[in-house]
N, C-alpha and C positions, 0 to 999 in steps of 0.2 A: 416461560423462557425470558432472558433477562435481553434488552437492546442492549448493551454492551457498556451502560452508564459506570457501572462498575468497575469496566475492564475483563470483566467474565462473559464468555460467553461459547454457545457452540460453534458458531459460523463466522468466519470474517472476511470481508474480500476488502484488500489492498492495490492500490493503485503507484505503482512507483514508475518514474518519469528520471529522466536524464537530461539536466537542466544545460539551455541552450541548443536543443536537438527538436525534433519530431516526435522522439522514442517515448512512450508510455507503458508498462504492462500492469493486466490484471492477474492478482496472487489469488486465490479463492483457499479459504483454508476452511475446513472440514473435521469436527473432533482432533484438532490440533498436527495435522498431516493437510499438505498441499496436497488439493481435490484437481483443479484446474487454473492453470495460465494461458494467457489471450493474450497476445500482440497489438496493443491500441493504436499505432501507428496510423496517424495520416498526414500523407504527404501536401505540400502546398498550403499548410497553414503556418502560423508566425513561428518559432520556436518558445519552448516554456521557458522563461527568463529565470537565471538563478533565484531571484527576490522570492519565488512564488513558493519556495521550495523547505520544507521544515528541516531544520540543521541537525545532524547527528546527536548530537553533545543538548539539542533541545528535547530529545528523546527519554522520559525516563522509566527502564525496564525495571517493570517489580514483582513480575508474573512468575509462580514457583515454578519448575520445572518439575515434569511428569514422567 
């Protein structure tokens, strides 16, 4: 099974966050279908400052569609 070095792989879990807020969630992907999402929410800590955050346009998708 490959760690993902490639970009291939079976399993992936994703973490996406809403910069300036609390808000965090985990994406869990499973043979390419979302398995489980989790609400990472904790209140009373600092918010995730935009800087922390990878920019769309820094994204680049080159994964074939199945």
């Amino acid at each position: 099974m490959s760690i993902g070095s490639n970009g291939k792989r079976k399993n992936w879990n994703v973490i996406y966050g809403v910069p300036d807020t609390h808000k965090s969630f985990l994406i869990t992907i499973h043979h390419g279908k979302i398995d489980q999402t989790t609400d990472l929410t904790v209140e009373g800590t600092s918010p995730y400052p935009q800087k922390e955050f990878i920019q769309l346009e820094d994204i680049n998708y080159d994964s074939p569609v199945t």
